[in-house]
Structure formats: structure tokens, C-alpha cells
N, C-alpha and C positions, 0 to 999 in steps of 0.2 A: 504493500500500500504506500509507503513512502516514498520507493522508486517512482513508483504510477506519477503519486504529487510533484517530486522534482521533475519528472519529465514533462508535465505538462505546465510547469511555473516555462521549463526553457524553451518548448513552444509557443506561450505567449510572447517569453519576451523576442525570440527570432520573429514572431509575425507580428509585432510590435514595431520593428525597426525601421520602417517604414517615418514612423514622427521622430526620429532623431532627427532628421533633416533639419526641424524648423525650432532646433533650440537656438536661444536671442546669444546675438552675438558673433563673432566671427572665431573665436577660440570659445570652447569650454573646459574650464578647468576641473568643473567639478563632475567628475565621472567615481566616485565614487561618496556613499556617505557619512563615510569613518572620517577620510580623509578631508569632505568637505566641512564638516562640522570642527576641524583644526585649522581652516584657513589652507586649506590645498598643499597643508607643508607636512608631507608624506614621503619624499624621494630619498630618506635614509631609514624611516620606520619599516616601510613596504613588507607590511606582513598581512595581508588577505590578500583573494587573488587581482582587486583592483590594481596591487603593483604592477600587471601586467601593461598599464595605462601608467603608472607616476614615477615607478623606477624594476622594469621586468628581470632586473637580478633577485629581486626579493622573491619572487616564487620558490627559489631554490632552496632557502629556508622553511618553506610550507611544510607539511605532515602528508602524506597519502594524496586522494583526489580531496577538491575542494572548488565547490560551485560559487558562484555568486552573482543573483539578481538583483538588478540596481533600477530606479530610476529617478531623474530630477525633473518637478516640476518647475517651470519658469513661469510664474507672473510678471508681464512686462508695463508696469503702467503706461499710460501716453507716453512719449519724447512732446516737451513743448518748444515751441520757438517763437519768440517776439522780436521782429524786425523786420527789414526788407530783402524780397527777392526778386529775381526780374521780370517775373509774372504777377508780383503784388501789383496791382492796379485792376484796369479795363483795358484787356489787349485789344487788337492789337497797337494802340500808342498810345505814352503815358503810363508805361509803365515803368515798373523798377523803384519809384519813390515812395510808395504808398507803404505805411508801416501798419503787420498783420497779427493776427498772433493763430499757429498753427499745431494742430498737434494729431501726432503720428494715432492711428488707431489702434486699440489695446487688444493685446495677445496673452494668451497663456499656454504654453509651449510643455509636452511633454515628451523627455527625452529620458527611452531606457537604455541600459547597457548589460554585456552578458559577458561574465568573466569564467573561464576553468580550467584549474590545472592541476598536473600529478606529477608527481615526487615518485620515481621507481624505489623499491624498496631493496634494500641492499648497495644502492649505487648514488653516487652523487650527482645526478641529472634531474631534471624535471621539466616538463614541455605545457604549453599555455596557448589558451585561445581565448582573443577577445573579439567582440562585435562594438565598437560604438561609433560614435560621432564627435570628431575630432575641432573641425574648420564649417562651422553652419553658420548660414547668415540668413536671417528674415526681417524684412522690414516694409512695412505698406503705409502708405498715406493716403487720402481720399483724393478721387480721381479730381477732384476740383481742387484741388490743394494747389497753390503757388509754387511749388517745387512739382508739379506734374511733367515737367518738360524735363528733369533728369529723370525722375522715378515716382512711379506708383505704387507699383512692388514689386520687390525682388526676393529670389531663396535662392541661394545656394546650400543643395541638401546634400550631402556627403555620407555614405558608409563605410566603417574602415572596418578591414578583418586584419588581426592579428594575430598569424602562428608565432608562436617563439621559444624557444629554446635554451635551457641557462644550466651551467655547471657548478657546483662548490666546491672550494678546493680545503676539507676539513682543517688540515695541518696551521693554513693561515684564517681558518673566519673569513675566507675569500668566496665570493660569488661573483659570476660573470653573465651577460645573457647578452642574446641578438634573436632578431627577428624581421619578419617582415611588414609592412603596411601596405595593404590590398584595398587601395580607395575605387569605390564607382561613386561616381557623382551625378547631381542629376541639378540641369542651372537653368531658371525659369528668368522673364525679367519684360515687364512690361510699363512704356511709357509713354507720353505724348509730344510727338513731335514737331517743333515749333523751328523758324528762324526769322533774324531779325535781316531789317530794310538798312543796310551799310550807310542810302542816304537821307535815312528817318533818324533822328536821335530817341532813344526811347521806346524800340519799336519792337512787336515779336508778333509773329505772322506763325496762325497754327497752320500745318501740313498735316499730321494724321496720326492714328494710331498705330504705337509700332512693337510689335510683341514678338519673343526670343526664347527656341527653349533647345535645349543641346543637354548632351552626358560625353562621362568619359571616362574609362578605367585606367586607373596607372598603377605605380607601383613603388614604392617608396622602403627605406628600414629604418631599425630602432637599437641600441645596444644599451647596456646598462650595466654599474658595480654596485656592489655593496661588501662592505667590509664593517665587520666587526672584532674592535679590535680588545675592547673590555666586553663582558655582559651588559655593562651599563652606557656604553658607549657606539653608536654606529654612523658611519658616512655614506653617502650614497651620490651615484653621479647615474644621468641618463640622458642620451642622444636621442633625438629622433631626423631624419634627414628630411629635404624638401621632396617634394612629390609634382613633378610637373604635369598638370592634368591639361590635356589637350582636346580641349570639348569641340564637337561636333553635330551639327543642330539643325534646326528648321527657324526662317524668321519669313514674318507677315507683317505687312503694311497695308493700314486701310487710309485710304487719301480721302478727306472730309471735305476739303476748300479745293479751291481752283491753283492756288496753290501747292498745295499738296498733288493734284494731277499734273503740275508744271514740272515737280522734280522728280517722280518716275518717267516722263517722256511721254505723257499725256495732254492732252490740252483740251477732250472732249467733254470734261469736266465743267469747261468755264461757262456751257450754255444753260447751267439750274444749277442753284447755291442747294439743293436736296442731291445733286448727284456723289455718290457714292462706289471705289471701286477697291477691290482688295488683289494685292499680290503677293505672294512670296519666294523664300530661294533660301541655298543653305546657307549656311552661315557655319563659322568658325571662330574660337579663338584661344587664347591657351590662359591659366591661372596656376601659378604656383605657390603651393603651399609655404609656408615659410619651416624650415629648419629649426630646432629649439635644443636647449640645454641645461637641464637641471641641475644643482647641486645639493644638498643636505646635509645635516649635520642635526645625532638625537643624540638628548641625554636622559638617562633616570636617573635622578639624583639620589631618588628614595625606589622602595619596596613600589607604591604611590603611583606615584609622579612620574610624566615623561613629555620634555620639550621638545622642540624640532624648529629648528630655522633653516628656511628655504630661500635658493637666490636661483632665475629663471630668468635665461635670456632666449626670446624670438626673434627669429631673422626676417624681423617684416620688411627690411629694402626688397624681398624678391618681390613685392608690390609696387612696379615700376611705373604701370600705365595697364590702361584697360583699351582694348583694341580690337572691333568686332570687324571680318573680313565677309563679305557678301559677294555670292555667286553670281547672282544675275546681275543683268544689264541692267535692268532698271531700278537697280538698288546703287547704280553708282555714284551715286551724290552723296550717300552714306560711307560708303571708302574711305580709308585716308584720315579719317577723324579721329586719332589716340586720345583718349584720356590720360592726362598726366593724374598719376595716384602721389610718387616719391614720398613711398614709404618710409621710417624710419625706426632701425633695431631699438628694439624696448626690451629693458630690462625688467622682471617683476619681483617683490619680497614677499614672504609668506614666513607666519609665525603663528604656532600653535601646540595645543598641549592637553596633556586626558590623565584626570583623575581618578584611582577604583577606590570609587566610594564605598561597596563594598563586592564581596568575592565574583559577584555575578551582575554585577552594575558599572559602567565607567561615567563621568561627564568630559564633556570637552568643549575647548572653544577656540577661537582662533581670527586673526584679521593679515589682509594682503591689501598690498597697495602695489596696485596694475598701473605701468606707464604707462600714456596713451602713445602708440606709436605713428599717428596722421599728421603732420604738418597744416598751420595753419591754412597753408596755400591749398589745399584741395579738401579740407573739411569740408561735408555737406550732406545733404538727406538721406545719403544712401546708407551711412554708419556714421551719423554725430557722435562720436567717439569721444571722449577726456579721461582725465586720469581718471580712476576708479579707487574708494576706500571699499572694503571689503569685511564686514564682519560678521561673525556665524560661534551659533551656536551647538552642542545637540547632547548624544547621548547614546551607549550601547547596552546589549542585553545579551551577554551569552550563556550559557549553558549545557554543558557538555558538547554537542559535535554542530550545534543549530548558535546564531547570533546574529541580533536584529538591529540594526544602526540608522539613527535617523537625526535628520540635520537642519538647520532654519540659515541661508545667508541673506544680511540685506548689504546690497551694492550699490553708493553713492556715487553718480557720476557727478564730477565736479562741475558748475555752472562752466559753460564753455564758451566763450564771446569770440563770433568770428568777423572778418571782413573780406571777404573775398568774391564780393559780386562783380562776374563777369556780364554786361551788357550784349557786348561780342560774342559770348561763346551761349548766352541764357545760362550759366549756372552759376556756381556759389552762393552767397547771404550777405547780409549784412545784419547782425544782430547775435541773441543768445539763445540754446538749445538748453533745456534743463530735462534732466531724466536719474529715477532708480528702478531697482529692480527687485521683487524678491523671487526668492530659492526655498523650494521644501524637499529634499533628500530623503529615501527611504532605501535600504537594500538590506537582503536575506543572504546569508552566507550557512552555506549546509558541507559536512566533513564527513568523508563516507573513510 
């Protein structure tokens, strides 16, 4: 009977994984609810199989087989923004000066994850599989929204599967691991397409609707140590490398104004402001994931007590420019057009720490402060991004081979004041985004 019940918690969560895509954000850190309830600073504790995810040498440490069902809910209040964009006004002229106050539509995101791994017996090896979502980004604003001419909504939904594989080496308290990242991605992104009159000041002239949806499988790895050099003392380091995902899609354009039939190489449009014509063609373009680096460092000072300070740097320069290529001909007016991103490497801290209250009880808590890695110069509605305070609570329950972990973050994104309204190009703001978030953590860890 218990068999029956695990196997059917890890077919929920494999035909579950479908909503990892649209957890908020473009990284999640919190894939597990041990580790989230200590502020994500796990990359030297990494003892359930979530370490597969925060530092996958810790498995080798593990006992026998060892499941573990996770998921994080995300409530995303509104993102608000009070100022100007180049569609605040009455298009098409006279726009860009009118001051609005906008706000992104609220979400609640549920993102599960499926961890398991075994420890042969007799041998210092142990191999691990995980399912989650690494790199998801969702973000929607109302189709009338002043910022509709960069985005309406966008997902990028991501699954990553990870086998992995990790040694112990007894004599030093040394563990090792490597693995793979098996991402399929799936990138949706629909907008309204507008341009401005070169000899109008103030001007934006809609064209149409323009909607994008493409996937891609790539492949990427991950390595990871741990070393314990006291009982009371352990270090932790883990790699994961960038993943170049090279999507390939379907895009649609539906031409609304005479306009819009002018720049696919129509003109039959211009005789009824009702006409109406749609085309499409494929489309292409590539996203790389950024590369990252864990470090850690835990102590138990007491029987008690156990700290953990975490330092994590992602390589978000590989966020150069967004750059969509179109097949057909009459998508060539869309060619040509990169978005500058120039991303920038962010480093994150993370500190946290778990109490056993008593033999069968822990509490924990923990806070991260995430750099925002977006330069002012291309902030905007697609991911209002700023540094992030991060603080979380929670709590476990174990029990012989069965333990239940569950966790509360809330994440303050710091007011973020931009000025980057492009006239010429319709994008940027001029003004402020304010936005938090909360986080409710649950996961079941079962020891066979």
C-alpha cells in the first residue's frame, strides 16, 4: 500500500510539470522547502534529495533510495508602475507625456518538483534524478496597457531533467558529482505592434497584432563538492553551465490599420478602416541560459543548531540582446531589429539556519539578498527587475523514514525608478515599478 501511494504522489507530480513553466521570475531558487525556509543557503548542508538542485555532491551522503515531492506556490501581487510611456496618451500623436499608473495582472503560479536518489549499498556511488524548472519567466499586462507595444504576455516555460551521478571518497569526507541538464523549453510571446512617424514628434502609429510561439531542446551540465571536514563543519561548491537553447517556432501577424497592410507589402487594406488580414512564417531565435556558481559554508555549533552562509554568482551577461529572425517575405520589416538586453553578472547572499526544537521537530529561517542583474538602460515591462530582500520562514517534521517540510518567503522588490523612454524605438518608461511577492513551500521526503 505505501509503494501504490508513492507511486502515485510521483505521477502526479511528473503530470504536474507541465505548471513549472509559469513560476514568476526568471530564476527560481526555491526548489526545494527545507532549503527555502533557510533563505536558499543549502549548497554545503545538501542532505535530502533536493541537493540534486542546490549542490548534487550531497546525495552521496544520502542513506539507501530517497524520494522527494516538492512544490512552490507563487503569489504574484500586481507589479505597479506610475509614470510615463510612449503609449501613455491618445495614439497615435501626443503621446509619451501623459503620466499613468499601471499595473501588471495578478498571478498565482504553481511550481512542482521531483527529486530521487540511491546510495548502492556496499559502494560509494549514488545516482539522482530530478524534474524541475530552472529559468521560467511569466509576465502579462492588459492588452490596453501603455507598455502593449513591447508586451502583453510573455512565458518562457522551461523543463529540466537531471540525471546525475556522484562518488564519496570515505578516507577524506570527500564527495564529488556531475550531471546532466536536459532542458525542453516551450517560449510563447504576444504583442502589439506599433511605429512611430520619424517626421511626427510624438507619434506611434499601431500596425497589428503580433504573436510568437517556438520550443527547443538543448543540453547543458552541472558538477558539484562537498566536503566535510569536522562532523560539525561542511563546505560545498556547485557549477551549473549555460544551456544554449535555440528555439524554433511559428509567428503570426494580424494587420489592423492600413498601416499595418503597408509593412507586410499590402496596400489592399487602405480601402475600409474594418479590413482585416492575418499572416504568418517561422521564426527563430536563440536564449541562453546563464551559467551559475554556488558556494557554502555550514556550521553546528551545538547538538541544536546549524548555520549556513551562501554566496551565488549568475552569469547573466549571456543576456546580450533578444533577436527574433523571420522566414517570410512579408515579415521583412521585422528583420534586423535586436533588442539590446546587456545583461549584467549578479552576485546573490543567502543566510540561514534550523533549530530541533525537539527530537522530531526543526524550525528554520533564513533571508537572501538577490542583485538585480538588468541595467538601467533596458529595464522594462517584460521583467521590472530590482534588487530583491528575501525573507522566509518555516519548519520540519520527521519521523522515522517519512518528513514533511514546509516554508513561507516574502520577497521585496526594491522601488525601482527608471528613465529610459525610447520615442524612436516605442519602449522603455519613464517612472517607478513597485512589486512583492509571496512563496508557500510544501515537500514530502519518503526513505525506502
Amino acid at each position: 500500500m505505501k509503494n501504490k501511494l508513492v507511486f502515485a504522489c510521483i505521477l502526479t507530480t511528473l503530470t504536474g510539470t507541465a505548471t513549472l513553466s509559469v513560476a514568476a521570475g526568471l530564476k527560481v531558487n526555491e526548489q526545494g522547502a527545507k532549503a527555502m525556509a533557510m533563505g536558499n543557503a543549502f549548497t554545503a548542508q545538501a542532505d535530502d534529495p533536493t541537493a540534486l538542485f542546490y549542490n548534487p555532491a550531497g546525495i552521496a551522503f544520502l542513506k539507501g533510495t530517497q524520494v522527494n515531492l516538492g512544490s512552490t506556490t507563487i503569489y504574484v501581487p500586481s507589479t505597479e508602475f506610475n509614470g510615463t510611456a510612449p503609449l501613455s496618451g491618445n495614439a497615435p500623436l501626443g503621446v509619451g507625456n501623459t503620466t499613468v499608473k499601471e499595473n501588471a495582472k495578478n498571478d498565482i503560479f504553481i511550481a512542482p518538483a521531483f527529486y530521487a536518489t540511491h546510495s548502492f549499498e556496499g559502494m560509494p556511488l549514488s545516482v539522482g534524478l530530478a524534474v524541475n524548472a530552472i529559468y521560467p519567466l511569466a509576465k502579462s499586462w492588459d492588452d490596453s496597457s501603455v507598455f502593449r507595444a513591447e508586451i502583453m504576455n510573455i512565458a518562457v516555460k522551461p523543463i529540466n531533467f537531471q540525471p546525475t551521478v556522484a562518488y564519496r571518497f570515505d578516507d577524506w569526507n570527500l564527495a564529488v558529482a556531475a550531471g546532466l541538464d536536459i532542458t525542453h523549453a516551450i517560449v510563447t510571446l504576444q504583442r502589439m505592434a506599433y511605429s512611430p512617424d520619424a517626421s511626427v514628434a510624438d507619434s506611434a502609429y499601431e500596425l497589428g497584432n503580433m504573436g510568437l510561439d517556438g520550443t527547443a531542446t538543448d543540453i547543458g551540465w552541472n558538477a558539484g563538492l562537498k566536503w566535510k571536514p569536522l562532523p560539525s563543519l561542511s563546505f560545498g561548491a556547485a557549477y551549473r553551465s549555460e544551456i544554449e537553447l535555440d528555439i524554433k517556432g511559428d509567428a503570426n501577424f494580424l494587420a489592423t490599420t492600413p498601416a499595418g497592410f503597408d509593412i507586410i507589402g499590402m496596400t489592399t487594406g487602405a480601402t475600409s478602416p474594418y479590413s482585416r488580414t492575418r499572416v504568418s512564417s517561422s521564426v527563430s531565435t536563440t536564449i541562453i541560459l546563464p551559467a551559475s556558481l554556488g558556494l557554502g559554508a555550514a556550521w553546528q555549533p551545538t547538538d541544536k543548531l546549524t548555520l549556513e552562509l551562501d554566496a551565488e554568482w549568475t552569469g547573466w551577461s549571456s543576456f546580450k540582446k533578444l533577436e527574433f529572425q523571420f522566414d517570410s517575405p512579408q515579415f521583412a520589416n521585422f528583420n534586423n531589429k535586436p533588442k539590446p538586453l546587456d545583461w549584467e553578472d549578479a552576485w546573490c547572499y543567502k543566510f540561514g539556519g534550523q533549530y530541533a526544537l525537539t527530537k522530531n521537530l526543526d524550525l528554520r529561517a533564513g533571508y537572501m539578498y538577490d542583485k538585480n542583474p538588468i541595467p538601467d538602460s533596458t529595464i522594462g515591462p517584460v521583467l521590472p527587475d530590482s534588487d530583491r530582500h528575501n525573507f522566509s520562514i518555516g519548519q520540519g517534521f520527521h519521523y522515522d523514514n517519512y518528513s514533511l517540510d514546509i516554508a513561507y518567503m516574502w520577497t521585496h522588490f526594491v522601488d525601482r525608478t527608471v528613465s529610459n523612454q525610447s520615442m524612436a524605438e516605442l519602449t522603455g518608461a519613464t517612472g517607478t515599478y513597485k512589486s512583492d511577492v509571496h512563496l508557500f513551500g510544501g515537500s514530502i521526503t519518503v526513505k525506502f
